[in-house]
C-alpha positions in Angstrom: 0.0 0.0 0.0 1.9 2.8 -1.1 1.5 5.8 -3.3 2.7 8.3 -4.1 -0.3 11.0 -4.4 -3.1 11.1 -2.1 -5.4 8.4 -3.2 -8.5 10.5 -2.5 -7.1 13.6 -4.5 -9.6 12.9 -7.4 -12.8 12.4 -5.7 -11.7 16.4 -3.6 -10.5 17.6 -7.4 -13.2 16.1 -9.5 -15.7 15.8 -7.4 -16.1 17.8 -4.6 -16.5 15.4 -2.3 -15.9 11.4 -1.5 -19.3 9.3 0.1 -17.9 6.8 2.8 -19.6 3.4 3.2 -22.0 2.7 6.5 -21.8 0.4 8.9 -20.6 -3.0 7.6 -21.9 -5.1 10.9 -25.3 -3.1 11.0 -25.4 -4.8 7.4 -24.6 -8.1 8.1 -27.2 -7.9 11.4 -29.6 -7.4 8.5 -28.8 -10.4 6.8 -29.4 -12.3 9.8 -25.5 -12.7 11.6 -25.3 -12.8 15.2 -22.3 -10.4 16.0 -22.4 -11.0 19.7 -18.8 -12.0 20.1 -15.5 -10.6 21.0 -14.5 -10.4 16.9 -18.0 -8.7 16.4 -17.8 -8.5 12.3 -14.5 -10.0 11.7 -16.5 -13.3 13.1 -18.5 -13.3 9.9 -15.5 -13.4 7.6 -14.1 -16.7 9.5 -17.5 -18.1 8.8 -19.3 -16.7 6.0 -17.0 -14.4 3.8 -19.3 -14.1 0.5 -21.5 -12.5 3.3 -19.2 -9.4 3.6 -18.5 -9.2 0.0 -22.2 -8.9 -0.4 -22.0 -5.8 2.1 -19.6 -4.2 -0.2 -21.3 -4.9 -2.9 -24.8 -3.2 -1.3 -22.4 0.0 -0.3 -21.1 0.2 -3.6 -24.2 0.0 -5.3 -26.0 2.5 -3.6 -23.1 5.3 -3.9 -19.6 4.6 -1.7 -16.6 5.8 -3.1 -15.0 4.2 -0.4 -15.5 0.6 1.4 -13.9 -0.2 4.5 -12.4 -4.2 5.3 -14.1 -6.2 8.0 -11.2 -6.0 9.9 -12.1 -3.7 12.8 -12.1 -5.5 15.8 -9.6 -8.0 14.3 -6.3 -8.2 15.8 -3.4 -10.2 16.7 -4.5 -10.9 20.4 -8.0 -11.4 19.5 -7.1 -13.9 16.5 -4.7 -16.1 19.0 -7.4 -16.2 21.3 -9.6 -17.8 18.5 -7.2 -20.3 18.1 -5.6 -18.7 14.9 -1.7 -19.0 14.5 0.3 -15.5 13.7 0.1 -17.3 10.3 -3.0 -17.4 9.7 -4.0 -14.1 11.1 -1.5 -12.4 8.7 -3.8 -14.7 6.5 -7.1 -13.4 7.9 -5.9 -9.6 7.1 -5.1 -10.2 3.5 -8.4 -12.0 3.2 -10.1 -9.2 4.1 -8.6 -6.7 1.9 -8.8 -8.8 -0.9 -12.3 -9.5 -0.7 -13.3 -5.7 -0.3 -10.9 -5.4 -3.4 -12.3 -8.1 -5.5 -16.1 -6.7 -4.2 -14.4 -3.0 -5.9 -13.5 -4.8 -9.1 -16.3 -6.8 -9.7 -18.7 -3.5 -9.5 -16.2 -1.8 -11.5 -16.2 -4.3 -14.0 -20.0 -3.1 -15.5 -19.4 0.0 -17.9 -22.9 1.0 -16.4 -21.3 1.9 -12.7 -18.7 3.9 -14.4 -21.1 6.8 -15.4 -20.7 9.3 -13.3 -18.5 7.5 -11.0 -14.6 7.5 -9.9 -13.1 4.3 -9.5 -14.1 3.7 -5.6 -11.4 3.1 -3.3 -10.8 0.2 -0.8 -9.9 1.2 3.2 -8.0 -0.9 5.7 -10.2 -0.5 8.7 -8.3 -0.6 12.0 -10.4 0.1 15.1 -9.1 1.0 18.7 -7.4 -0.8 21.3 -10.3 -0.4 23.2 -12.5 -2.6 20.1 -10.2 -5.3 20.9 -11.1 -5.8 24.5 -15.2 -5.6 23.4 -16.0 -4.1 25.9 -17.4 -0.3 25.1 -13.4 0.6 25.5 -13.5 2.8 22.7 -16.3 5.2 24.0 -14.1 5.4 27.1 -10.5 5.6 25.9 -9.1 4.7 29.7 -6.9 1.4 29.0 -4.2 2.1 31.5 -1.7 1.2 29.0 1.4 3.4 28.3 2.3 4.0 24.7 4.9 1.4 24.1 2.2 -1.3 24.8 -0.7 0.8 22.5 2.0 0.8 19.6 2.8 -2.6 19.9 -0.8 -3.6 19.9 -0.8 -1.8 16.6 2.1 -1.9 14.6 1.5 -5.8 14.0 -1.3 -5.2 11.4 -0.1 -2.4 10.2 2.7 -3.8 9.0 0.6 -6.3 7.3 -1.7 -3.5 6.1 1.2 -1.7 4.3 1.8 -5.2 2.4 -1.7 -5.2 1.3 -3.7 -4.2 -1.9 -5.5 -1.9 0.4 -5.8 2.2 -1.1 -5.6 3.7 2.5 -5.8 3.1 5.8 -8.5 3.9 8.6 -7.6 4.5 12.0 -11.5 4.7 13.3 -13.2 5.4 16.5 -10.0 6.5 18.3 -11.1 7.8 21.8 -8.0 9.1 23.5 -5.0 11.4 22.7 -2.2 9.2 23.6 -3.6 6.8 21.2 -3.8 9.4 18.2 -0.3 10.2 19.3 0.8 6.6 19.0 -1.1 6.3 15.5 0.7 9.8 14.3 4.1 8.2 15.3 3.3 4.8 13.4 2.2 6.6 10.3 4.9 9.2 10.2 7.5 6.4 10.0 5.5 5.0 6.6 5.8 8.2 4.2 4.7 6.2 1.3 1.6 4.9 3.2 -1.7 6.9 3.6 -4.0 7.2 6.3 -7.0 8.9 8.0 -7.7 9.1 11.8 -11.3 8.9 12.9 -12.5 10.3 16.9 -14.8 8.9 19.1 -15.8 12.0 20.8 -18.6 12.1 24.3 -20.0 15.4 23.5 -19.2 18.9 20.9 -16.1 19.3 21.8 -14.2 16.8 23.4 -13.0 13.4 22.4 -14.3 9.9 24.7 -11.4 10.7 27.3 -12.0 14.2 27.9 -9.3 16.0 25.4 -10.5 18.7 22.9 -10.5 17.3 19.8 -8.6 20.5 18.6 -5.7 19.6 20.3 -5.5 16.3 19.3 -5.9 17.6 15.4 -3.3 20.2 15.9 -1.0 17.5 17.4 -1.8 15.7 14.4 -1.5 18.5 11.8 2.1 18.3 10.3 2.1 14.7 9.2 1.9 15.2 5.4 0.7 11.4 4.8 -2.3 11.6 7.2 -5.1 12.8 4.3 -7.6 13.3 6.6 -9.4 13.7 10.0 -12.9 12.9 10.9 -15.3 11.8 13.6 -17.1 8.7 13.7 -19.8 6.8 15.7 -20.6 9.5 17.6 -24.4 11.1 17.7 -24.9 13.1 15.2 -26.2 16.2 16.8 -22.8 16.7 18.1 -20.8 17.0 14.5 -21.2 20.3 13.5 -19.8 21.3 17.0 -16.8 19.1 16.5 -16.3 20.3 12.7 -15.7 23.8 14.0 -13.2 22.4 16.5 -11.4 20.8 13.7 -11.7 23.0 11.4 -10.2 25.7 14.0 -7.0 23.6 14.3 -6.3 22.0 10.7 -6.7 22.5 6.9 -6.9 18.7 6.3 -9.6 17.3 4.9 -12.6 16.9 7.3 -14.5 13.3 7.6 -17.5 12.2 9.2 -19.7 9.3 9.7 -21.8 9.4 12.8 -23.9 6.4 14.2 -28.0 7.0 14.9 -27.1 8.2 18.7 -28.1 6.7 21.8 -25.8 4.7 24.3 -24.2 1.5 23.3 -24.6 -1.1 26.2 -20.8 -2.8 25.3 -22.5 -6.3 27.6 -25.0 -6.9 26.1 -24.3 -5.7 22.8 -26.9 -3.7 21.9 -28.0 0.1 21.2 -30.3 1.5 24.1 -32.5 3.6 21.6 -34.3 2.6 18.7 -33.3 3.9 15.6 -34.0 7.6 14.5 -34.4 9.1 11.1 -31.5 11.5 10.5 -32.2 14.7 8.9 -29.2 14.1 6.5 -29.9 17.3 4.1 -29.8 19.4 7.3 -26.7 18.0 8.6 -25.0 17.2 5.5 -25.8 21.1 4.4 -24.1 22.3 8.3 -21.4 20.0 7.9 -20.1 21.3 4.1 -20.2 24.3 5.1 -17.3 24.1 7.9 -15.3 22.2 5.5 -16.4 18.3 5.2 -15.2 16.8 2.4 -16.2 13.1 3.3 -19.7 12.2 4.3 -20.9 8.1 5.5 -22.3 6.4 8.5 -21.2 4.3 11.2 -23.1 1.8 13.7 -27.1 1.7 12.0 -26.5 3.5 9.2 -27.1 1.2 6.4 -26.7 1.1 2.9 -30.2 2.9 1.7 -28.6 5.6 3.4 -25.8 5.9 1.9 -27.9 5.9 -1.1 -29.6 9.4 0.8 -26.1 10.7 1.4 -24.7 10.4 -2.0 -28.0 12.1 -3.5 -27.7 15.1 -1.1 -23.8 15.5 -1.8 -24.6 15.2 -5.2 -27.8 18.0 -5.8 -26.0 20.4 -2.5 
């Protein structure tokens, strides 16, 4: 995974704009898949991997520009504990990719998806330390680890990552500071590799542990191959707040893919709310103008919506 030019440089050139995918385990809850387990998603692709390429496929078909690998809550640790050898979960992470990049060529393949359309691009999705424990770590941020044990936790699949066919990587749902620090290091050491870093943030302003999410993006700022910095599963009313906050501290490309709201109960699995509708013209109109340039969903935002979202980027 290396380029030399930001792969997302035609879709802010060309296009104005570049539609993210929703969330990939909502989708597969919708096709039936109990995700009540310590891998969550990455379960489904150890047991059913034509499911997840039929995720990619729904995302692409209704408007993403950019799909993201089941791989979130996969990891070294979590893999071992499965039974997997380091083998095969170096295995399990080029699986991935290459299904989410076989699922790209296939739809590219038809002329008919080409009107109108950039070639989409495929993401390396990399969640927190805290999606590893499954346990609602990542809307707290509060491991208790110091930042030797954070980087090695991640610098095993990155470096498979790098070796993949993947486009870009996404660093999502990152609740802390010294774990954005850790992510800036690991990425400023890979100048031909690209990346975005997403926040999990509690409220307008702050992100899960308590930091302003300005400082963190300022921290953040001067490494040339991060391409962007975004929010994601966090409630939607809270964006527009946070956009300011980034936008204050960094001319990077703003992303954003917000969940329905509501309080995820991390034992039993579960969303406390029902589902809402989201007033995506509204928010979608708010959020362009303090800068977003990429627009998708998170936890139970599903592909028909991403269908809404690309529409409204599209006539805005």
């Amino acid at each position: 995974m290396s380029t030399a030019v930001c792969p997302f440089e035609p879709f802010f050139l060309r296009q104005g704009y570049v539609v993210l995918d929703g969330g990939l385990a909502s989708e597969l809850e919708e096709l039936g898949h109990d995700l009540n387990d310590p891998l969550w998603s990455a379960r489904v692709l150890l047991e059913d991997s034509e499911a997840i390429a039929v995720v990619h496929r729904n995302f692409l078909e209704t408007g993403a520009d950019c799909i993201g690998t089941a791989t979130y809550q996969a990891s070294f640790e979590g893999l071992r504990a499965r039974g997997l050898s380091d083998a095969e979960a170096t295995g399990f992470f080029q699986q991935a990719v290459d299904i989410a990049v076989q699922s790209r060529e296939e739809f590219w393949g038809d002329p008919t998806n080409r009107i109108g359309r950039l070639k989409p691009l495929v993401a390396a999705s990399l969640g927190p330390y805290g999606a590893f424990l499954a346990d609602g770590s990542e809307y707290q941020g509060n491991y208790g680890l110091s930042a030797a044990s954070i980087r090695a936790f991640h610098e095993g699949r990155w470096r498979v990552i790098l070796e993949s066919k993947a486009d870009v990587t996404a660093w999502e749902t990152i609740p802390s500071r010294l774990e954005a620090q850790v992510l800036g290091e690991i990425l400023s050491e890979a100048p031909g590799a690209h990346a975005w870093i997403s926040f999990s943030c509690c409220d307008g302003e702050r992100l899960c542990d308590g930091t302003p999410i300005s400082e963190v993006v300022k921290e953040l700022d001067d490494i040339a191959n991060l391409v962007a910095v975004g929010v994601n599963c966090t409630a939607p009313e809270h964006i527009t707040s946070l956009l300011c906050q980034m936008r204050a501290a960094t001319e990077k490309p703003l992303f954003v893919y917000p969940n329905r709201g509501g309080r995820y109960d991390a034992e039993a699995k579960v969303w406390e709310v029902p589902p809402v509708d989201i007033p995506w013209r509204q928010f979608i109109s708010e959020w362009r103008e303090n800068g977003v340039l990429g627009v998708g969903g998170c936890c139970r935002v599903g592909s028909e919506e991403i269908r809404v979202i690309r529409h409204v980027l599209e006539v805005a």
